[in-house]
BALOBA-1460 file (C-alpha; in Angstrom, 3 decimals):
// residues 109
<rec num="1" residu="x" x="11.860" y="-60.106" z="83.827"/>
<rec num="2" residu="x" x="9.769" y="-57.057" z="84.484"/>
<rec num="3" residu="x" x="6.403" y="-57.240" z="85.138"/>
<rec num="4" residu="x" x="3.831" y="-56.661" z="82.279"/>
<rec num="5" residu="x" x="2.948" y="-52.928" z="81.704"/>
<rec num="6" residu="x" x="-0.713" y="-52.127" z="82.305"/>
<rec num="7" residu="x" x="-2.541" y="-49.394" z="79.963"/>
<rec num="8" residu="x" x="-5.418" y="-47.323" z="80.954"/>
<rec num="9" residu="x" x="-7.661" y="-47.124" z="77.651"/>
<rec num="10" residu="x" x="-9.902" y="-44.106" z="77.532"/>
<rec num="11" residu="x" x="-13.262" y="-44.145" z="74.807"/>
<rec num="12" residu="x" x="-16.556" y="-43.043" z="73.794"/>
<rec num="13" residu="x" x="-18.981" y="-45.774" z="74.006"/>
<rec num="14" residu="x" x="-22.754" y="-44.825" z="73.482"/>
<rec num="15" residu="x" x="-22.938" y="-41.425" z="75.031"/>
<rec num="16" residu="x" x="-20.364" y="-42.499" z="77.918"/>
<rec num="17" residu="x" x="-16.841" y="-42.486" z="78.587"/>
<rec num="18" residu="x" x="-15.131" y="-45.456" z="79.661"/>
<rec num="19" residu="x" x="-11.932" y="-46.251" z="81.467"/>
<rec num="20" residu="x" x="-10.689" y="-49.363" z="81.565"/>
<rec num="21" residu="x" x="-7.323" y="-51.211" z="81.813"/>
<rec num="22" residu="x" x="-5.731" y="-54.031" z="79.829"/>
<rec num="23" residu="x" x="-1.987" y="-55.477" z="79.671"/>
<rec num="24" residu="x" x="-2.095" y="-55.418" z="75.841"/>
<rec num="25" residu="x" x="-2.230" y="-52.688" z="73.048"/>
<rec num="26" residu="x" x="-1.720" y="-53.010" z="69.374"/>
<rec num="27" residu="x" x="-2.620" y="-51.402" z="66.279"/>
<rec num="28" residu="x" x="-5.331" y="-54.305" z="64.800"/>
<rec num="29" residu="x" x="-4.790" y="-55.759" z="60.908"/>
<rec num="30" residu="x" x="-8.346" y="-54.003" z="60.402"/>
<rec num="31" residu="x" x="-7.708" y="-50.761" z="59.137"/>
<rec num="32" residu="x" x="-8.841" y="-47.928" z="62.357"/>
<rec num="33" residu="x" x="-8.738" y="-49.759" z="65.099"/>
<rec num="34" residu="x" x="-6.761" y="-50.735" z="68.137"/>
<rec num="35" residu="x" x="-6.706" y="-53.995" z="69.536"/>
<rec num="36" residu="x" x="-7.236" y="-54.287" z="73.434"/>
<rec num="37" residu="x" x="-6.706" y="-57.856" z="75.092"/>
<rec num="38" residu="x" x="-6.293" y="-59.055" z="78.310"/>
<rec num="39" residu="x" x="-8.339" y="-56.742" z="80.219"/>
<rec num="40" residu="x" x="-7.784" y="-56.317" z="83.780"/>
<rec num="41" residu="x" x="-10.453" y="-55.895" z="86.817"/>
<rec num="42" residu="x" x="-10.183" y="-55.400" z="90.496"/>
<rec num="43" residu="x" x="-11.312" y="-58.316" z="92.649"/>
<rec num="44" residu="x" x="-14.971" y="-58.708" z="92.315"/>
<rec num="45" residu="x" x="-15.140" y="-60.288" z="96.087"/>
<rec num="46" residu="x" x="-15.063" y="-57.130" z="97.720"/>
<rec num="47" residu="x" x="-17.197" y="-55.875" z="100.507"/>
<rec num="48" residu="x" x="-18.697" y="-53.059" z="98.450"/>
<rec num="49" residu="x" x="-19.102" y="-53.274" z="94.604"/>
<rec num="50" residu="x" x="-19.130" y="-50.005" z="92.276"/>
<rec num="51" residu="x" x="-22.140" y="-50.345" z="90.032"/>
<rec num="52" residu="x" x="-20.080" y="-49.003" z="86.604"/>
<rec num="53" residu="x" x="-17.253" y="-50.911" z="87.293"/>
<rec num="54" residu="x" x="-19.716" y="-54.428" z="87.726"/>
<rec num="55" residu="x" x="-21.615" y="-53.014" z="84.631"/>
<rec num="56" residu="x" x="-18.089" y="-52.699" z="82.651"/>
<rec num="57" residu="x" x="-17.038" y="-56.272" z="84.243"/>
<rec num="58" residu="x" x="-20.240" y="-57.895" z="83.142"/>
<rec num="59" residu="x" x="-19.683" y="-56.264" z="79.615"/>
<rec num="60" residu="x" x="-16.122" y="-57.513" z="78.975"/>
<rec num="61" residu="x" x="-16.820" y="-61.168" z="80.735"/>
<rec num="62" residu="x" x="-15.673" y="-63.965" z="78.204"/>
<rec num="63" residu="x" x="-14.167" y="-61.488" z="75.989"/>
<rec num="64" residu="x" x="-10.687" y="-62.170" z="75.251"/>
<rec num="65" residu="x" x="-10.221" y="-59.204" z="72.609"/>
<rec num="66" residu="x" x="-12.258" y="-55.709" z="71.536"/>
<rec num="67" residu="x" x="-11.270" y="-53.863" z="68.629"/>
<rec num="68" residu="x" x="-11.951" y="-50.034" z="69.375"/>
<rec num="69" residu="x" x="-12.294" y="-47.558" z="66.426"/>
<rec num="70" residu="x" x="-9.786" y="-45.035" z="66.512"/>
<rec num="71" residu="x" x="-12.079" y="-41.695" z="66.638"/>
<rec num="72" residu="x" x="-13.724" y="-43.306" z="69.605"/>
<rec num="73" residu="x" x="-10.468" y="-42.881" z="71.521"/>
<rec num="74" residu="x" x="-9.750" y="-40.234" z="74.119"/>
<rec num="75" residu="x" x="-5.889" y="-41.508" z="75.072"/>
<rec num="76" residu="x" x="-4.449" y="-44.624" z="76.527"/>
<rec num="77" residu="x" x="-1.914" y="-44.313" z="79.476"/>
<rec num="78" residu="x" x="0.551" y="-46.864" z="80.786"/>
<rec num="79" residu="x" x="0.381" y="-46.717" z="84.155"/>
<rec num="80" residu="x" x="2.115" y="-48.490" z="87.366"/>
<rec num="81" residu="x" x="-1.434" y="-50.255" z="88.428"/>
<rec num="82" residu="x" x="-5.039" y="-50.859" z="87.488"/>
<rec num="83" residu="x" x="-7.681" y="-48.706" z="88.891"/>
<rec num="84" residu="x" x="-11.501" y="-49.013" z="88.738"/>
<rec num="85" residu="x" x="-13.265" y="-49.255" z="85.577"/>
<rec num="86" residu="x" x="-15.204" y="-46.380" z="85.166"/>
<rec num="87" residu="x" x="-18.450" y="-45.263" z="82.901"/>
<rec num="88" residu="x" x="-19.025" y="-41.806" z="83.116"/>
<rec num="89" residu="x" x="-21.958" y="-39.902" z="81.620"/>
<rec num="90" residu="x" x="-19.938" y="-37.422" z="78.040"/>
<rec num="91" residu="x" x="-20.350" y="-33.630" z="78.398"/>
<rec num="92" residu="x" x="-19.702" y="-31.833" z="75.403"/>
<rec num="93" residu="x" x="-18.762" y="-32.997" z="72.529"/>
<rec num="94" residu="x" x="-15.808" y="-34.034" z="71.312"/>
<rec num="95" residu="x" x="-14.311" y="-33.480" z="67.136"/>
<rec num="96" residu="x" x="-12.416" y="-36.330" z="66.058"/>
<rec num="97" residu="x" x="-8.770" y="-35.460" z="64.478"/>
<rec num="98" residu="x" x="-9.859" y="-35.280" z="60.783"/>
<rec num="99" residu="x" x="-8.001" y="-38.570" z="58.645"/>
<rec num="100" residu="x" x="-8.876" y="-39.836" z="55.034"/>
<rec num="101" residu="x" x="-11.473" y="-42.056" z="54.924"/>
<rec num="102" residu="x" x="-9.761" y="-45.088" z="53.316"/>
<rec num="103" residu="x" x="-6.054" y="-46.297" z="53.327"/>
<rec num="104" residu="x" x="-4.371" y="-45.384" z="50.294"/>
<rec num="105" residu="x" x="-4.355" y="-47.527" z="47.783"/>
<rec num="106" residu="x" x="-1.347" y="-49.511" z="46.241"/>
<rec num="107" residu="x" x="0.800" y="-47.964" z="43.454"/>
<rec num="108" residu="x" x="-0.530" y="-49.267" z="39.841"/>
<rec num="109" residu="x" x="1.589" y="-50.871" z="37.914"/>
């Protein structure tokens, strides 16, 4: 059996963007949003520790799944192996792809 793909998931969070990598990817039940679970992190016994990527592991510790909104999403990659998470500082800005607000609603009978 293959191994498990990993994804590299790429959003805005608070003024930053973060890159971070999980083995799982759906499209959630709750209307916008993607599901990310099982998130994956380089081994945190290492010599030298990236600040960002101990800020991002502290932030996802005991979580077993984040819903992200879809505008907040820059792309998601599958890719061979995990890299470090990263929290970078946004320049620019950024226009989310414009989408109804709401689902449309059920046919009336």
């Amino acid at each position: 059996m293959a191994a498990k793909p990993i994804y590299r998931v790429v959003f805005h969070q608070q003024g930053e963007v973060w890159e971070l990598y999980a083995r799982e990817i759906f499209q959630s039940d709750l209307w916008g949003f993607i599901e990310v679970e099982e998130f994956v992190f380089e081994d945190a016994s290492k010599l030298v520790v990236d600040p960002t990527a101990d800020k991002l592991r502290r932030t996802f510790e005991g979580v077993s799944r984040s819903y992200l909104p879809l505008n907040a999403i820059v792309r998601i990659d599958e890719v061979e192996r995990e890299g470090p998470p990263r929290a970078v500082k946004s320049e620019g800005r950024v226009t989310e792809f414009p989408r109804p607000f709401a689902p449309p609603s059920p046919p009336e009978r």
